[in-house]
C-alpha positions as a printed NumPy array, in Angstrom:
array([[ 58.621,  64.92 ,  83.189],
       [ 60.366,  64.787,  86.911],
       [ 63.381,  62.428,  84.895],
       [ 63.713,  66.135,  82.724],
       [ 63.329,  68.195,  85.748],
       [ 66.103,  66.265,  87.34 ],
       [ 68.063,  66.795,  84.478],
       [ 67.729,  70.376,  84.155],
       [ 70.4  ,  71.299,  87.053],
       [ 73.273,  68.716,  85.549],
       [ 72.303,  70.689,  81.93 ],
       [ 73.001,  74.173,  84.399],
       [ 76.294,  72.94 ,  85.586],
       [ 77.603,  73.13 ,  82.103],
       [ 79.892,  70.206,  82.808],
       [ 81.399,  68.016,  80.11 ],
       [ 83.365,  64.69 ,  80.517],
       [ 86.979,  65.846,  79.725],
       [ 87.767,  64.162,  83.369],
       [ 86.687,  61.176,  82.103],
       [ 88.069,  61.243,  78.616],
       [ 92.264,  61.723,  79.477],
       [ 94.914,  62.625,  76.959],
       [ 97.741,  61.976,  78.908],
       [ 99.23 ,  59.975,  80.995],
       [ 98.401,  61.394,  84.604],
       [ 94.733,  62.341,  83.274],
       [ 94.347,  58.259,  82.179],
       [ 95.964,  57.329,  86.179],
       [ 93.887,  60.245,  87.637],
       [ 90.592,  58.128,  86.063],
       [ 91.421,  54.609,  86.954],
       [ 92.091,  56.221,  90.674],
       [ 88.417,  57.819,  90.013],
       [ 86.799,  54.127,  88.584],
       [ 88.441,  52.26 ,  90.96 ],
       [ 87.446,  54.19 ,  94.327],
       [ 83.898,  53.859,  93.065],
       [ 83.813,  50.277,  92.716],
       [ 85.171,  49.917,  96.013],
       [ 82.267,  52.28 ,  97.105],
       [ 79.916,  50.206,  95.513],
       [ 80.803,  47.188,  97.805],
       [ 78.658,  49.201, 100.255],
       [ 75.951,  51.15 ,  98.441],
       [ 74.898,  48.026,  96.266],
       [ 74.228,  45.947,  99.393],
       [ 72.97 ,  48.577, 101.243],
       [ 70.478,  48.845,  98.338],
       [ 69.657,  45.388,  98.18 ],
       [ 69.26 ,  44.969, 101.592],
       [ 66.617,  47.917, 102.099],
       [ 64.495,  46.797,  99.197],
       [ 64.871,  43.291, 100.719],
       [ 63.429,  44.262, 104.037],
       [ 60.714,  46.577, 103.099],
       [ 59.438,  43.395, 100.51 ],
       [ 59.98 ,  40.701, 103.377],
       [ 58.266,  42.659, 106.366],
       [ 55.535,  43.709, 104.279],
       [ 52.616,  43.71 , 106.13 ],
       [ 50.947,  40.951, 104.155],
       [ 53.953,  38.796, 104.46 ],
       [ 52.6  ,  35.94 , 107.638],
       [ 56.421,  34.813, 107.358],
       [ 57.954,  37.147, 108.897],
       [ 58.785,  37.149, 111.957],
       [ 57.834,  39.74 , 114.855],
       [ 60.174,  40.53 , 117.72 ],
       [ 59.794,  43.925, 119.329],
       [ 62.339,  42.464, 122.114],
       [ 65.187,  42.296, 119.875],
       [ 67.938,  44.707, 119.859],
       [ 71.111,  43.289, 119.571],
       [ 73.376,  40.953, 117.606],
       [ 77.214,  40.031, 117.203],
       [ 76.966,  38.861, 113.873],
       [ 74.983,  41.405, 112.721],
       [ 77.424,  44.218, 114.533],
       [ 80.544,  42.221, 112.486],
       [ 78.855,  42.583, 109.038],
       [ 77.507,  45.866, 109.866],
       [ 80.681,  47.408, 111.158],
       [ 83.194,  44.968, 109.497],
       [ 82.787,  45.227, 105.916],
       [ 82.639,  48.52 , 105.688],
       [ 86.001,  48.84 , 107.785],
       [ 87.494,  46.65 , 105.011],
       [ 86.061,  48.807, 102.38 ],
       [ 88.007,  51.912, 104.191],
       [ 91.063,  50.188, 104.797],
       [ 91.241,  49.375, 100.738],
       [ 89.491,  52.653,  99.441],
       [ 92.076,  54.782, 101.705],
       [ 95.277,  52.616, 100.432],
       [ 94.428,  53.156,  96.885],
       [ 93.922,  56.894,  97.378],
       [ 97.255,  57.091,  99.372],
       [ 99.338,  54.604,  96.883],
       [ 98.09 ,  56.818,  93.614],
       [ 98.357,  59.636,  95.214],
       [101.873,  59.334,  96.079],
       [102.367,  58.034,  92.589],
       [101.253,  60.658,  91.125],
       [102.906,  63.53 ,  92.897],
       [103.046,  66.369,  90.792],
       [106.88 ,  67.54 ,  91.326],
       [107.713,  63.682,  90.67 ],
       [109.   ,  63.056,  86.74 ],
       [107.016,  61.391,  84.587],
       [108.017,  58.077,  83.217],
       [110.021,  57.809,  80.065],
       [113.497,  59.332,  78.57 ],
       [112.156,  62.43 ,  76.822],
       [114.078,  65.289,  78.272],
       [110.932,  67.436,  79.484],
       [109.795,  70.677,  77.734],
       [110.085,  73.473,  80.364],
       [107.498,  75.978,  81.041],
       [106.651,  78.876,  83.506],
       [103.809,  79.664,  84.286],
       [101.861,  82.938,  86.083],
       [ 98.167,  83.18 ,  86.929],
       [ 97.261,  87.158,  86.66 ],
       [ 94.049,  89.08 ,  86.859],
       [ 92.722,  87.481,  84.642],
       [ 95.016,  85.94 ,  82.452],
       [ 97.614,  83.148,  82.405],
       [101.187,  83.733,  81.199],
       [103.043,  81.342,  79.708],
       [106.687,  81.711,  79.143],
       [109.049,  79.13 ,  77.405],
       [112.532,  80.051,  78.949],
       [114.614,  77.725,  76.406],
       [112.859,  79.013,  73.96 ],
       [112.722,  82.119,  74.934],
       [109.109,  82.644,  73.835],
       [106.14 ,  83.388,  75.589],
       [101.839,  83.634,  75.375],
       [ 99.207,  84.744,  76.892],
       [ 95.888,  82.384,  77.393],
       [ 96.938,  79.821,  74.825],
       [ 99.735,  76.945,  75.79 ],
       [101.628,  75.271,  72.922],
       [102.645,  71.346,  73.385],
       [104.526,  69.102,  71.716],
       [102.539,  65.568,  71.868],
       [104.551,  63.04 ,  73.445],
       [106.381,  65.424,  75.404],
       [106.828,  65.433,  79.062],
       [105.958,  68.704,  80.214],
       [107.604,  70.536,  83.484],
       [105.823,  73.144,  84.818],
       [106.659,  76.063,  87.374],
       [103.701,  77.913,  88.601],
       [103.49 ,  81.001,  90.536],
       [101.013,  83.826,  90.506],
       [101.349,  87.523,  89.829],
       [ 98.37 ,  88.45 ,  92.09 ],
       [ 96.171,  86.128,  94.415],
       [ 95.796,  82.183,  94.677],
       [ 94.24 ,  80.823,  92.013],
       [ 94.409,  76.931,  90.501],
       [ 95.721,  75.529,  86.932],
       [ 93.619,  72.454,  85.833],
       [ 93.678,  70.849,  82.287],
       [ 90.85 ,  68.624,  83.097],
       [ 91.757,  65.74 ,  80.229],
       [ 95.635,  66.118,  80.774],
       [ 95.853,  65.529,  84.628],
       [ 96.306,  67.111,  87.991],
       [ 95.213,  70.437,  89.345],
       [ 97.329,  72.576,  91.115],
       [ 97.708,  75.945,  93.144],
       [ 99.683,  79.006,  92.126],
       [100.553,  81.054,  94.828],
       [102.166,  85.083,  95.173],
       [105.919,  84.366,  95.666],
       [105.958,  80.612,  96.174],
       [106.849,  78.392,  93.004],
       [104.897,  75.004,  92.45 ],
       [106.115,  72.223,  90.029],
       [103.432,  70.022,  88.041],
       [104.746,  67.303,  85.435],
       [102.196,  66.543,  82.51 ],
       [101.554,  65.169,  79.104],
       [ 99.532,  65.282,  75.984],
       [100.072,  62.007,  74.446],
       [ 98.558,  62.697,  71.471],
       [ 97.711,  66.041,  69.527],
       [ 94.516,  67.97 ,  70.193],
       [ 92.818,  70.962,  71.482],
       [ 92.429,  70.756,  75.126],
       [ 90.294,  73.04 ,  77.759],
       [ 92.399,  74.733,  80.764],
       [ 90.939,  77.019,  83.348],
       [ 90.98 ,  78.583,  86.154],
       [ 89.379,  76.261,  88.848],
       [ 89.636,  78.854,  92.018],
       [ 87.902,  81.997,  91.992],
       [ 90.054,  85.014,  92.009],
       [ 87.458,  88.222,  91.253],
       [ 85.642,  89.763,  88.528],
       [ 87.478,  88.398,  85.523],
       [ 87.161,  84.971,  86.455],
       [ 84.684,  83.631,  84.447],
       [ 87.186,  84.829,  81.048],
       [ 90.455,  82.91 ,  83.26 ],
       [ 90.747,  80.037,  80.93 ],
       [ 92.954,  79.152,  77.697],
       [ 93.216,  76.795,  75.016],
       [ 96.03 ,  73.738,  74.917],
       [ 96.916,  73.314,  71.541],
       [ 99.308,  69.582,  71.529],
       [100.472,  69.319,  68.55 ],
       [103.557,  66.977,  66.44 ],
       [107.028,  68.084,  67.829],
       [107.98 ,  68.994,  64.144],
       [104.926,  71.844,  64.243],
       [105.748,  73.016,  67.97 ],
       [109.15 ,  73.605,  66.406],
       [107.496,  75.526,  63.335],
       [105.704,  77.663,  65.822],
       [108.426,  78.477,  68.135],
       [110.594,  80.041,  65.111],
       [107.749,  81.713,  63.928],
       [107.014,  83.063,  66.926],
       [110.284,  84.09 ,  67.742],
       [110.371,  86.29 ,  64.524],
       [107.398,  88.165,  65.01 ],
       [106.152,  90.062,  68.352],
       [107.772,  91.969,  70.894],
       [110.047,  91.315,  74.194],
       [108.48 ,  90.434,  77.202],
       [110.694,  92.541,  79.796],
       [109.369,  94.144,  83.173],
       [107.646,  97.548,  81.656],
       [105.533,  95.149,  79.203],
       [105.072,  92.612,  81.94 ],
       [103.565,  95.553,  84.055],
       [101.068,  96.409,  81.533],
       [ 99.76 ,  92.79 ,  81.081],
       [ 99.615,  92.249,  84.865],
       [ 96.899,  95.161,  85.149],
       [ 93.018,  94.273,  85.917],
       [ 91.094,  93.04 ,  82.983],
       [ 90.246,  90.826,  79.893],
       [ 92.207,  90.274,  76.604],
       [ 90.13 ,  89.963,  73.796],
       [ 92.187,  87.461,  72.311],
       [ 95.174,  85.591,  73.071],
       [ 98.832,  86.946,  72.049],
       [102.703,  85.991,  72.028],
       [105.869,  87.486,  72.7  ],
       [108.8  ,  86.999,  70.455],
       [111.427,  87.074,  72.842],
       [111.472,  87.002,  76.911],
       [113.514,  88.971,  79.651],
       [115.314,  85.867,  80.904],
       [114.963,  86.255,  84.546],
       [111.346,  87.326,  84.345],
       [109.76 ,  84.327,  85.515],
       [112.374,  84.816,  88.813],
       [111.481,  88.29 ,  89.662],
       [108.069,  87.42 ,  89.525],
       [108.212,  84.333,  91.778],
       [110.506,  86.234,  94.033],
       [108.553,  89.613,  93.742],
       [110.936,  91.902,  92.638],
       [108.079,  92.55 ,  90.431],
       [105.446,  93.862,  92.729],
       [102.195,  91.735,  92.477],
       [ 99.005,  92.769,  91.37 ],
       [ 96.156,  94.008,  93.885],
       [ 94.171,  91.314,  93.51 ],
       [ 90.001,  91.494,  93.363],
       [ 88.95 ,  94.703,  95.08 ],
       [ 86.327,  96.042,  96.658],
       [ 83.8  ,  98.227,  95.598],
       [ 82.26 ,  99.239,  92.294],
       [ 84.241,  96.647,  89.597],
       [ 85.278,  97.595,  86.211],
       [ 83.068,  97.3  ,  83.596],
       [ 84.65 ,  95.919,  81.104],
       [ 85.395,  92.54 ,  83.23 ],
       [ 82.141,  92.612,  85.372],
       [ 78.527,  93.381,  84.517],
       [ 77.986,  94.85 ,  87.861],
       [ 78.221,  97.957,  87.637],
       [ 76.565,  99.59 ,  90.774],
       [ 77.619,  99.51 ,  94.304]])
């Protein structure tokens, strides 16, 4: 019974493994960063373990071994072991932190000659835009792949700071009004894949996330001329409407994209969004409804 009562917040959480289950190549380095700093880590808490148990067994008070001394209270061996180890522990646990970390840079290119798919990306309330500007396609809360393909990314956000994470694909990042960041992933293999919105941004944010569908480059091809002949344009007026508060029901694509969209957004020619407000929210995003 208190092993299920422990249980029950973990069950609350709603978490699932994706971290630990990677699709790509950054998600697989991101996990052996994750593994590997927790071995180190466990160069200290085993011992530390050990050692309690140890000394609450061996100074029992039934134990006529053990020795008494109430004088004691200080040694240099014990200070270099205490203070010593875990200074080595640092030392390594910080280098592999800083040497993966500046592996694994986000802006940097992944490995490989694939020329990289491009793809812009805007975090609204409470949607996520994605537009393909060589293909000039674009959806809304679903993200196409092709598996095997490197993947650049430029991020910026139509309304307030928010984060894009595809847990199983790799690193999370900001997107920020009128800034631009760059994130380089891949799906090495095809699957549907969770994204979200890991920073809270208002009302909608519980509905902020989207589906990554990574799929065989001959099928992203299918569904880029398919989408391109079906839908309408993605210019400034439409862009307006999808950029107000609130929900969609369902994700959707445009069939062709103002080209410069992306830039007038990042720049904010295209005024951004007022972010969560104060007050009495809407109702259809927010089951408060009172003050």
């Amino acid at each position: 019974m208190r092993l299920a009562a422990l249980a029950v917040p973990l069950l609350l959480t709603a978490c699932h493994w994706a971290v630990l289950d990677p699709k790509g190549f950054v998600g697989v380095s991101d996990v052996t960063i994750l593994i590997d700093s927790v071995i180190i880590m466990l160069a200290i808490v085993v011992p530390t373990i050990v050692a309690t148990v140890f000394f609450a067994w061996w100074f029992r008070a039934s134990n006529t071994r053990a020795v008494y001394r109430p004088g004691f209270f200080y040694s240099g061996r014990i200070e270099m072991v205490v203070w010593g180890i875990p200074l080595l522990v640092i030392m390594l646990l910080g280098g592999v932190a800083w040497i993966g970390s500046h592996q694994l840079d986000p802006a940097a290119p992944l490995p490989g000659n694939k020329t990289p798919l491009e793809i812009q990306g805007v975090s609204l309330d409470w949607k996520w835009l994605f537009i393909y500007p060589d293909q000039h396609v674009a959806t809304v809360n679903q993200l196409m792949l092709p598996a095997g393909v490197p993947i650049h990314f430029s991020l910026s956000s139509g309304s307030v700071m928010t984060a894009f994470f595809v847990p199983q694909l790799g690193s999370m990042i900001y997107t920020m009004n009128g800034m631009v960041t760059r994130l380089n992933l891949i799906a090495d293999e095809p699957g549907t894949f969770y994204g979200e919105a890991s920073h809270f941004s208002g009302d909608g944010f519980s509905d902020m996330h989207f589906d990554v569908h990574a799929m065989p480059p001959d099928q992203f091809a299918a569904w880029v001329k398919s989408t391109q002949s079906a839908g309408k344009t993605l210019d400034a007026a439409n862009y307006g409407a999808l950029a107000k508060q609130g929900v969609l029901p369902a994700p959707m694509t445009y069939g062709a994209v103002e080209p410069t969209l992306f830039q007038q957004i990042a720049t904010q020619k295209l005024p951004p969004g007022p972010g969560p407000e104060t007050g009495r929210p809407d109702a259809t995003v927010s089951p408060r409804t009172s003050q």
